[in-house]
C-alpha positions in Angstrom: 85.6 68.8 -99.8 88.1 67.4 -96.6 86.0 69.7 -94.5 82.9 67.6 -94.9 84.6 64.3 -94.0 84.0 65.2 -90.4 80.2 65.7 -90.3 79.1 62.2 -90.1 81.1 62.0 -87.0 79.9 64.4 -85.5 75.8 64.2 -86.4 75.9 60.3 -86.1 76.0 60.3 -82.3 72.8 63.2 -82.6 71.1 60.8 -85.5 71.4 57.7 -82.7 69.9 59.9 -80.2 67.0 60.9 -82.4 66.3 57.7 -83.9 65.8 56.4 -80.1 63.6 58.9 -78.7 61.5 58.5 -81.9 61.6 54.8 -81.3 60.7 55.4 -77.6 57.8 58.1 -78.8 56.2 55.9 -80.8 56.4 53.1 -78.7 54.7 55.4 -76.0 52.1 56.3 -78.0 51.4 52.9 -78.9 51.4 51.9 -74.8 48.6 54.8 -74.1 46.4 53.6 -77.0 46.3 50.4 -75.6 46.1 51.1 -72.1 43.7 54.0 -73.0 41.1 51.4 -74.5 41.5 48.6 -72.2 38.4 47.6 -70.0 40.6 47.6 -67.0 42.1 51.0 -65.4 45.6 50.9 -65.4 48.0 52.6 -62.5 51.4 53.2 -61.3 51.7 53.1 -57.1 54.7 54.1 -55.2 56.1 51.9 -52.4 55.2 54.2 -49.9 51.5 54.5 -51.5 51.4 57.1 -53.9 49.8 57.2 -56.9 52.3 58.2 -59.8 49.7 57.2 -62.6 46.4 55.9 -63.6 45.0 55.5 -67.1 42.9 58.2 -68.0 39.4 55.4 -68.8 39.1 55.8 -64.6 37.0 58.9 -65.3 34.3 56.7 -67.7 34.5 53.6 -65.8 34.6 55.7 -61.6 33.5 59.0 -62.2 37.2 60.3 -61.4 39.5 62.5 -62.8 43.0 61.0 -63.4 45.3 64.0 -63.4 43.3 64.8 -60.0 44.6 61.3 -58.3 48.2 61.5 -59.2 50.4 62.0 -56.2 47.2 60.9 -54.4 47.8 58.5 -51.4 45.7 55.8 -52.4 43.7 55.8 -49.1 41.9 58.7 -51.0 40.0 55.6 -52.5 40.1 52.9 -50.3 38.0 52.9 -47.8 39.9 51.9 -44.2 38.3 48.4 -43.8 40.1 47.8 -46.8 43.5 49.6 -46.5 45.3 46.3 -44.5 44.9 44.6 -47.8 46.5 47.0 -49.6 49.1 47.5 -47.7 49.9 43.3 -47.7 49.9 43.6 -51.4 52.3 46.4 -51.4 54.6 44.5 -48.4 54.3 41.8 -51.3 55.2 43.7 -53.9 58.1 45.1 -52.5 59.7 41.4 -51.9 59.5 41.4 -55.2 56.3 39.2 -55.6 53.7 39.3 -58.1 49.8 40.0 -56.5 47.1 38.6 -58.3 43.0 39.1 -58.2 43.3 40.8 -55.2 39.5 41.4 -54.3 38.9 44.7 -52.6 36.3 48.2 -52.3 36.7 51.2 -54.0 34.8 54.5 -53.5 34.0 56.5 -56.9 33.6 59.6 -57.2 29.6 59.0 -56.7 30.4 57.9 -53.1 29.0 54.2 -53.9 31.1 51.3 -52.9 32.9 49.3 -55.6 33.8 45.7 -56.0 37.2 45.6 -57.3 40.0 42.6 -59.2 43.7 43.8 -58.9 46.7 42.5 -59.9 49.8 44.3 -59.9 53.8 43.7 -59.9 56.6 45.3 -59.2 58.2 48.0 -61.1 62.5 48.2 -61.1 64.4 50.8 -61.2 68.3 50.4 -61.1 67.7 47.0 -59.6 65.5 48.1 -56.9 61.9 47.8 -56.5 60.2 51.5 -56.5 56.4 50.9 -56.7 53.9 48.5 -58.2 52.0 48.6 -61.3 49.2 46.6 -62.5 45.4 46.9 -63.4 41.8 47.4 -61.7 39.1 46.1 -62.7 35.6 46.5 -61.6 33.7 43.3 -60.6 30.6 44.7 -59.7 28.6 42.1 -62.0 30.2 39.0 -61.3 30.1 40.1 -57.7 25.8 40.3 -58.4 25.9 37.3 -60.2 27.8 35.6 -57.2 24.8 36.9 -54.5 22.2 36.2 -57.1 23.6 32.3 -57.2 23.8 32.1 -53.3 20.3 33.5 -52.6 19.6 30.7 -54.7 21.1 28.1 -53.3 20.3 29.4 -49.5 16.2 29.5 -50.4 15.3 26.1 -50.9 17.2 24.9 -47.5 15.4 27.9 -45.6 12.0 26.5 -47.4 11.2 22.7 -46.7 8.4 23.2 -49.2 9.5 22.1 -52.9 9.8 25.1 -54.6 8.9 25.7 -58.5 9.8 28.8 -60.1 7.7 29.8 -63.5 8.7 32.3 -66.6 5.9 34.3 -67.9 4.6 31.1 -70.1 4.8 28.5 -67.6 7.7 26.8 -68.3 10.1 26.1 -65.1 13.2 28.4 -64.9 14.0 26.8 -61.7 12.9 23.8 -59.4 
């Protein structure tokens, strides 16, 4: 059959094409899993401020929907003493810098404020810098732990008196 000696050049071009996008696919799927899971809430920002992604776990861990917030400036969620910062890191960014544990407030859907960890970088398209990417996570307990540690500290120079502190038995906790 001469006729048939032409069909792999023909479908291997198409059979390189699929193999890729199923390649890509799974590799995709793989990404969103992972970023799906994480503790940390993962976004794509534009230069300009936009917000072109954010992991779908920001509705658990804020109370937000994450369809609702793309193409979103992200002032929708920063409250203005803290937009300067933001806009630094994304000034950064676009040098092509890296920013990392960037410590700023977040509202949530509840209207409470948020103590928030950021790192992000910048992402490359045709060799130019379009947006940042990188992670939020919420600091709220460290941030507790941090006041709880400098109330501590503070009280026994605001008391001259020596100061014991007792657990229900009677054994000091702190002195």
């Amino acid at each position: 059959y001469p006729s048939l000696e032409i069909f792999p050049k023909v479908f291997a071009p198409y059979l390189e094409t699929k193999i890729r996008l199923d390649t890509l696919e799974g590799s995709e799927v793989k990404f969103r899993r992972f970023v799906e899971t994480s503790i940390d809430v993962t976004f794509q920002i534009t230069r300009s401020g936009y917000i072109d992604y954010v992991s779908s776990n920001v509705e658990s861990q804020f109370g937000c929907d994450a369809q609702a917030l793309i193409g979103k400036h992200f002032k929708v969620t920063t409250p203005m003493d803290q937009v300067s910062k933001v806009i630094e890191a994304l000034k950064s960014i676009s040098e092509g810098k890296t920013v990392r544990n960037l410590g700023i407030t977040q509202k949530v859907n509840s209207g409470e404020l948020v103590p928030m960890e950021v790192s992000a970088s910048p992402i490359h398209r045709n060799g130019e810098i379009v947006g940042a990417q990188g992670t939020m996570r919420d600091i709220s307990e460290r941030h507790q732990a941090q006041q709880e540690i400098e109330r501590l500290a503070f009280f026994p120079l605001a008391n001259p008196m020596p100061v014991v502190e007792l657990d229900l038995y009677g054994v000091p906790s702190y002195i």
